[in-house]
C-alpha positions as CSV (number, residue, x, y, z in Angstrom):
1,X,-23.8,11.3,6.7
2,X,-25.2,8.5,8.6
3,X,-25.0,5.1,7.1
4,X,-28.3,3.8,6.0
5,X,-28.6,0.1,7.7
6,X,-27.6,1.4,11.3
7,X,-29.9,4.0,13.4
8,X,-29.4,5.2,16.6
9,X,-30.9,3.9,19.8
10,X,-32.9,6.5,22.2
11,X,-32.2,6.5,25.3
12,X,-35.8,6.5,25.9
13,X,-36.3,3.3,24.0
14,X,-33.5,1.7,26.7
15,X,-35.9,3.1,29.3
16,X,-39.0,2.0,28.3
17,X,-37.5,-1.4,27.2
18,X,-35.9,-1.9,31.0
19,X,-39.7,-1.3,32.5
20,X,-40.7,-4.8,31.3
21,X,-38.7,-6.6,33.3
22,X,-38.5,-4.7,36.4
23,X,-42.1,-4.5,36.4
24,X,-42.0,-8.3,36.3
25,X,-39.4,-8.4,39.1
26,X,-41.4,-5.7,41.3
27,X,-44.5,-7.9,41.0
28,X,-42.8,-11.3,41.8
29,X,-41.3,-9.1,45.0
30,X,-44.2,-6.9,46.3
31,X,-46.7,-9.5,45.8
32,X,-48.5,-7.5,42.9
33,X,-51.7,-9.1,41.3
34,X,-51.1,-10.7,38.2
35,X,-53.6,-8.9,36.5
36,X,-52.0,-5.6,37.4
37,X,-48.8,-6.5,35.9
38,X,-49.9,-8.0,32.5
39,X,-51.7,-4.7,32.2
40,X,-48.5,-2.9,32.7
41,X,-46.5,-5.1,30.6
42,X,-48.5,-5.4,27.7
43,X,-49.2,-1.2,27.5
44,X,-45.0,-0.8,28.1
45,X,-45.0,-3.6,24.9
46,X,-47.0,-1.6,22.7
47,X,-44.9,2.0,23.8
48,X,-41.6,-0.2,23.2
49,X,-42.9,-1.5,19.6
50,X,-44.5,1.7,18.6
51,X,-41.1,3.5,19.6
52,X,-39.0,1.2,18.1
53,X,-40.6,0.9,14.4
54,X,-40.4,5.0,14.5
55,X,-36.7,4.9,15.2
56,X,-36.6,2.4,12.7
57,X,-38.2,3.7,9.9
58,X,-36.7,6.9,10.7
59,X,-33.0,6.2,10.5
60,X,-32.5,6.7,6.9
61,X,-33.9,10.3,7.0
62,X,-31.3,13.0,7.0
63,X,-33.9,15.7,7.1
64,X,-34.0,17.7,4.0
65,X,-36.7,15.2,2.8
66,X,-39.6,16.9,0.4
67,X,-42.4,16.3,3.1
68,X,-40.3,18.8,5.2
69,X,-42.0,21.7,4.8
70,X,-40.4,25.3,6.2
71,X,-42.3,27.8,4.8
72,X,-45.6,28.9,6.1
73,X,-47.6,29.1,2.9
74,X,-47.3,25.6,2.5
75,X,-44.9,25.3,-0.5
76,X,-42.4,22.5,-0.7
77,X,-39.3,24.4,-1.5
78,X,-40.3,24.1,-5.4
């Protein structure tokens, strides 16, 4: 049983969250147009906040929840 005030953290979340800065460094070092790399930066933000509230509001859930539906007629297990 997991404990309820910790979740775990994705692998993919470290990923997406180390693209921010690198993209920052890259564009200092090649030279890249500002413009270019606020575009980047601000669409890796909203990935990095989308992915994180999901892991976050997902840590609690164990998965037998009632929403989790395995039959195919659409019955919840009642």
């Amino acid at each position: 049983m997991r404990r309820a005030g910790r979740y775990p953290r994705s692998w993919l979340l470290i990923l997406m969250g180390s693209v921010i800065p690198l993209t920052l460094i890259m564009g200092i070092q090649f030279h890249i147009e500002q413009r270019f790399t606020a575009a980047i930066v601000v669409a890796a933000l909203l990935v990095f906040a989308s992915m994180e509230l999901w892991i976050h509001a997902s840590a609690p859930a164990i998965g037998d929840e009632w929403w989790q539906d395995d039959h195919c007629s659409g019955g919840r297990g009642y």
